[in-house]
N, CA, C and O atoms as a MOPAC input file, in Angstrom:
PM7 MOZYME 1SCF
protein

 N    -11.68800 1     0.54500 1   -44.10400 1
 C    -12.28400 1     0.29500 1   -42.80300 1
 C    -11.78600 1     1.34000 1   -41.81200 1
 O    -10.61400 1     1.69100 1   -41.67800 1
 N    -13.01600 1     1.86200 1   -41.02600 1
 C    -12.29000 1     3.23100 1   -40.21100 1
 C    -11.84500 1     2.64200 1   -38.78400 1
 O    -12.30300 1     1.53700 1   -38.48900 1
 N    -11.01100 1     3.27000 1   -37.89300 1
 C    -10.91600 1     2.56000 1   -36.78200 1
 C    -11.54400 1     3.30200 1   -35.78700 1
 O    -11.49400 1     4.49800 1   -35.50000 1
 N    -12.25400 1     2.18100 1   -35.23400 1
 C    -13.13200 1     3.42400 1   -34.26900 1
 C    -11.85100 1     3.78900 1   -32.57100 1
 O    -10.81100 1     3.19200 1   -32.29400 1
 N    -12.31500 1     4.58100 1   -32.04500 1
 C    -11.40000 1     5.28100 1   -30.72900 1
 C    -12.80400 1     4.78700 1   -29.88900 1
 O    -13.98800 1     5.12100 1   -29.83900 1
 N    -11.64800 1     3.48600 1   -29.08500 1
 C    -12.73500 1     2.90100 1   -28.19100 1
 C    -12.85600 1     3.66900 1   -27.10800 1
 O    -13.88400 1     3.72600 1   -26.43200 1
 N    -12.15500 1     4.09300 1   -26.95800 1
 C    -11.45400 1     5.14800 1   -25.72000 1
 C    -12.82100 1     6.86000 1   -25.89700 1
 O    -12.77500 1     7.93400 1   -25.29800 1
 N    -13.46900 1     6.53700 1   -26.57600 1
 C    -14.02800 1     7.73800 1   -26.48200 1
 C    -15.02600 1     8.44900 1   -25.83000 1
 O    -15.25200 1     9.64600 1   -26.01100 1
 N    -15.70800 1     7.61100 1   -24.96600 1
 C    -16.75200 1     7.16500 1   -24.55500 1
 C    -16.42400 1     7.36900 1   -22.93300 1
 O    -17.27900 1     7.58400 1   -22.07400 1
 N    -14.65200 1     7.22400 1   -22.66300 1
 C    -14.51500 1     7.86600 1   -21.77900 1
 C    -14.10500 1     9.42400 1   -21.18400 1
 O    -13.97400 1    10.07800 1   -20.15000 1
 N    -14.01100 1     9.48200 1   -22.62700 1
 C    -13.99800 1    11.26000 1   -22.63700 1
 C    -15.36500 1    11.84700 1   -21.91300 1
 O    -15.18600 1    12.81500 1   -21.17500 1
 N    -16.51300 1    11.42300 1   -22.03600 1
 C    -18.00100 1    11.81200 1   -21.98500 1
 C    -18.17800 1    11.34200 1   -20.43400 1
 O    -18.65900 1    12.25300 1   -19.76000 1
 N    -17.99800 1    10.53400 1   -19.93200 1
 C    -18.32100 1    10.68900 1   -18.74300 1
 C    -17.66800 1    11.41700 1   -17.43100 1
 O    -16.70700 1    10.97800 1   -16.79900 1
 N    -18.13400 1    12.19600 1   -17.25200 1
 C    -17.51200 1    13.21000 1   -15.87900 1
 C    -17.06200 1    12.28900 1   -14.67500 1
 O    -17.69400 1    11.46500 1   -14.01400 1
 N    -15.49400 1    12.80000 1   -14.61100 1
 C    -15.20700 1    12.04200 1   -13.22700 1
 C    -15.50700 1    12.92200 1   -11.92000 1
 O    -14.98500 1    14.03200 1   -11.81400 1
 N    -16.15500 1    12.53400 1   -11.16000 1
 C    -17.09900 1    13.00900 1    -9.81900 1
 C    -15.78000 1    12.34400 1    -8.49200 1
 O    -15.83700 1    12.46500 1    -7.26800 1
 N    -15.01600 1    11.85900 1    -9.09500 1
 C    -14.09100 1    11.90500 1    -7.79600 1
 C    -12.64900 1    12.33300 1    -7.97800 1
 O    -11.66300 1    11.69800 1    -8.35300 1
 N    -12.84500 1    13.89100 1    -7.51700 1
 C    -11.63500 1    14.75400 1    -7.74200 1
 C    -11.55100 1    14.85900 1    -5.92700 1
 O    -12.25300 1    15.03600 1    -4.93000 1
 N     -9.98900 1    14.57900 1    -6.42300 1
 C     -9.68200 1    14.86000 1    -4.38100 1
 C     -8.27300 1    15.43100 1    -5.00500 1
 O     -7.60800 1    15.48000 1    -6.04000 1
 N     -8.30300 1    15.83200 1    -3.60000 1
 C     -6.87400 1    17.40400 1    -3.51200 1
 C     -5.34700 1    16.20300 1    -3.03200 1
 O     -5.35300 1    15.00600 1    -2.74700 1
 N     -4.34100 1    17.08600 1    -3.11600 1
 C     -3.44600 1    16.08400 1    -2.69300 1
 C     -3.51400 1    16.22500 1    -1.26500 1
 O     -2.66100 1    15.60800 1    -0.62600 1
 N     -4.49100 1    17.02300 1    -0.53400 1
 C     -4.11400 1    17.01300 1     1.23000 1
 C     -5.12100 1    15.85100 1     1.57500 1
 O     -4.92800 1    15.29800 1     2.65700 1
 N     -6.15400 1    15.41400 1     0.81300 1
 C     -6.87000 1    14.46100 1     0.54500 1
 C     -6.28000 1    12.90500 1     0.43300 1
 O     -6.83100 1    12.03700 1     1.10900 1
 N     -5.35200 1    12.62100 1    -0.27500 1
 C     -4.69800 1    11.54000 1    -0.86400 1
 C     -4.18300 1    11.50700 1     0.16200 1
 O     -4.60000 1    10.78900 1     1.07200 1
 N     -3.19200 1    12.24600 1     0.26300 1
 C     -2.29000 1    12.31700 1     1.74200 1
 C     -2.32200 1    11.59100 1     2.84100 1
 O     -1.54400 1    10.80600 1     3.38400 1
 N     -3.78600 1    12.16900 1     3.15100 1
 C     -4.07500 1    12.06400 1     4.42200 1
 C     -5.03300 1    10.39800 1     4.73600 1
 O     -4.96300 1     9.61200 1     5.68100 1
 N     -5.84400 1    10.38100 1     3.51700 1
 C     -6.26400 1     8.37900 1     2.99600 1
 C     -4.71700 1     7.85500 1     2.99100 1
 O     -4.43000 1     7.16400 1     3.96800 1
 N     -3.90100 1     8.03000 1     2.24400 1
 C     -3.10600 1     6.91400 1     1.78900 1
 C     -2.26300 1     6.84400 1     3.43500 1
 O     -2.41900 1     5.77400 1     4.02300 1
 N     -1.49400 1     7.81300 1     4.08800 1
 C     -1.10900 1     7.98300 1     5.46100 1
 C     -1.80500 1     6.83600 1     6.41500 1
 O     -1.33500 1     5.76000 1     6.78400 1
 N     -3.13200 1     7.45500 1     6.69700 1
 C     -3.66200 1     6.47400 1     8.00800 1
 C     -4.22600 1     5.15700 1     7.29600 1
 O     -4.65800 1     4.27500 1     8.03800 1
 N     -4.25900 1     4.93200 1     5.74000 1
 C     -4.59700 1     3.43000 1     5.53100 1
 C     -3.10000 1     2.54300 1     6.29700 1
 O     -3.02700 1     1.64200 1     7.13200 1
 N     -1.77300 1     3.53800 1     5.31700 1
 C     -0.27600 1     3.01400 1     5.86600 1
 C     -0.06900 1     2.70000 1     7.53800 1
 O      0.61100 1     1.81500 1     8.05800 1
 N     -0.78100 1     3.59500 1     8.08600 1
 C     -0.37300 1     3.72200 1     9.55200 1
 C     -1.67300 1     1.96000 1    10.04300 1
 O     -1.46000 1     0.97900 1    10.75500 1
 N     -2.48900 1     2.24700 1     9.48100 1
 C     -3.50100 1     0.98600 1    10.05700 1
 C     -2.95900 1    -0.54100 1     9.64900 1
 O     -3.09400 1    -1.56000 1    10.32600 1
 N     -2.36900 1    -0.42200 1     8.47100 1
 C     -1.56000 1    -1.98000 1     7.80000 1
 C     -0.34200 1    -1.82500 1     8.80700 1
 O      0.06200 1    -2.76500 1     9.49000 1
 N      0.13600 1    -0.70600 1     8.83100 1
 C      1.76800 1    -0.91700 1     9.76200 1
 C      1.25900 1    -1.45100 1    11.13900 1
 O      1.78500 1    -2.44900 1    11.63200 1
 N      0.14300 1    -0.73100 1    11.82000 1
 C     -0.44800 1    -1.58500 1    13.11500 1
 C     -0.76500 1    -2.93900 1    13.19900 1
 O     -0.47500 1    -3.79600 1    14.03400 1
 N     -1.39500 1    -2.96600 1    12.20600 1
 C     -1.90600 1    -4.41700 1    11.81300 1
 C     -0.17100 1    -5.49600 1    11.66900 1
 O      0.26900 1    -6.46600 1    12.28700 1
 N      0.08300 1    -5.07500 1    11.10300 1
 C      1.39100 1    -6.03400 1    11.29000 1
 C      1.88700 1    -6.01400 1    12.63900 1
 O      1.82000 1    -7.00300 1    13.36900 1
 N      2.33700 1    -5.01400 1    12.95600 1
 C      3.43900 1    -5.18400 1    14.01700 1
 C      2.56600 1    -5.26900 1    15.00400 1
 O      3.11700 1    -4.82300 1    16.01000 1
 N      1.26500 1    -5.68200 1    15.28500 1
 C      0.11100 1    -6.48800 1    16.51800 1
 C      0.45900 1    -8.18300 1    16.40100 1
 O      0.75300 1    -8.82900 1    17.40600 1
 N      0.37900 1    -8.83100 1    14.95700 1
 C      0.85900 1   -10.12900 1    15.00300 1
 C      2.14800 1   -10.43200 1    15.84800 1
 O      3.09100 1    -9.69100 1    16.12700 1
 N      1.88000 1   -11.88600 1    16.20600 1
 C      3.66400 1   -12.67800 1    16.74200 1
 C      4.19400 1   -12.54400 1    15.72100 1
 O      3.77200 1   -12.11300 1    14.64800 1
 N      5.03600 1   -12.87000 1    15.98800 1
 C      5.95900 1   -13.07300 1    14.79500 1
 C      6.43800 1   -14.98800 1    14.86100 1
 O      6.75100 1   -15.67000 1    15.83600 1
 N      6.31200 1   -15.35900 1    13.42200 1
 C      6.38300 1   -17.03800 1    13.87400 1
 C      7.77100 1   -17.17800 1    14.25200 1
 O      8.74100 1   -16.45900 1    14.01300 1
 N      7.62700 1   -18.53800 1    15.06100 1
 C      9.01300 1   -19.00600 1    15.73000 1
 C      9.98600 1   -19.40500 1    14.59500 1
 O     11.13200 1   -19.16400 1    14.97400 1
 N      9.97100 1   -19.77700 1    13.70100 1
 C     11.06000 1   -20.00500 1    12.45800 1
 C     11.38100 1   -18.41200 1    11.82100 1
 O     11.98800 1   -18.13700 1    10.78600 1
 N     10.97200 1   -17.80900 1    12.46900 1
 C     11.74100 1   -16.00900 1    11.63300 1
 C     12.31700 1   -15.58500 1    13.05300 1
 O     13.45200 1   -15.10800 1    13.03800 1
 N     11.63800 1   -15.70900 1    14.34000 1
 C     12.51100 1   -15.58000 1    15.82400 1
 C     13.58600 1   -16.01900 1    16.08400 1
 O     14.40100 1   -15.46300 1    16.82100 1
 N     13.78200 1   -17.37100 1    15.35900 1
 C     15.10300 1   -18.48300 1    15.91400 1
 C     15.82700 1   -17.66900 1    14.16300 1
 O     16.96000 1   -17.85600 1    13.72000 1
 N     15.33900 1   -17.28900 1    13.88200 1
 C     16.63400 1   -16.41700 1    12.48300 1
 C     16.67300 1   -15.31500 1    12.66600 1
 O     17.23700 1   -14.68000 1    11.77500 1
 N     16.22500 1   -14.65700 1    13.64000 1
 C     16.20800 1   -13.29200 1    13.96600 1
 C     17.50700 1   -13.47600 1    15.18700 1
 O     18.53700 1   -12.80300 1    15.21800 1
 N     17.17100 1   -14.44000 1    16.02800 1
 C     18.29200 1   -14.48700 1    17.33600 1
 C     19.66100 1   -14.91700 1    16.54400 1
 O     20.67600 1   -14.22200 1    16.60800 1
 N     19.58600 1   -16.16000 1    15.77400 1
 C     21.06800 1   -16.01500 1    14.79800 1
 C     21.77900 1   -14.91800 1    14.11300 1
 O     22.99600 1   -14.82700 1    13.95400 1
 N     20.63000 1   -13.89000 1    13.63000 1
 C     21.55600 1   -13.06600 1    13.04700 1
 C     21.81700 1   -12.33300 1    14.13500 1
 O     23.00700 1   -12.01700 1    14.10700 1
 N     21.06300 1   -11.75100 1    15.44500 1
 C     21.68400 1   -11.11700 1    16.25600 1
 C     23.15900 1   -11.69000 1    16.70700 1
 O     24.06100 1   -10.88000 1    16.91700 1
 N     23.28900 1   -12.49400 1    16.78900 1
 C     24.28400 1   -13.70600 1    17.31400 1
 C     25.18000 1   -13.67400 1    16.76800 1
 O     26.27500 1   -13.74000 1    17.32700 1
 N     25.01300 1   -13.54500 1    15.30700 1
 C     26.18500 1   -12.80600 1    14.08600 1
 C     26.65800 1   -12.06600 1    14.01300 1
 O     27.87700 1   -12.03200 1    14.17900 1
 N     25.81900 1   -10.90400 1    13.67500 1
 C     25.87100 1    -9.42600 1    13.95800 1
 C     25.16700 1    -8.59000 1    14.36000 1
 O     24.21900 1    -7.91300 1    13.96300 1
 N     26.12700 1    -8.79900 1    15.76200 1
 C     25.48600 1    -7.77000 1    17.18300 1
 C     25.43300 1    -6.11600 1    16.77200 1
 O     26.28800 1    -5.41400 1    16.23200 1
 N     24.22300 1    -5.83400 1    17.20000 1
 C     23.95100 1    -4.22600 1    16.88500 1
 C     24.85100 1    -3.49300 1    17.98500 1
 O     24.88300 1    -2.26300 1    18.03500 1

């Protein structure tokens, strides 16, 4: 019994999305910069505030 190479089939199809690394860069950057906005726009809930003021309270910067 021969084994077939399932995998071969992706040899044959041309990948049509070649990007440069100033490309990647520059997507993966401002997706990072839009999630980092996106967070730090939320409150922050009151049960991580009242553990945020304890540890200040602990250890003062």
């Amino acid at each position: 019994m021969q084994q077939s190479n399932n995998r071969a089939w992706s040899r044959e199809i041309p990948n049509r999305l070649n990007f440069s690394q100033e490309q990647v860069v520059y997507f993966l950057g401002h997706s990072l910069r839009s999630l980092y906005d996106d967070i730090v726009a939320v409150d922050m809930p009151e049960h991580l505030k009242r553990l945020a003021l304890k540890l200040e309270e602990k250890y003062p910067p």
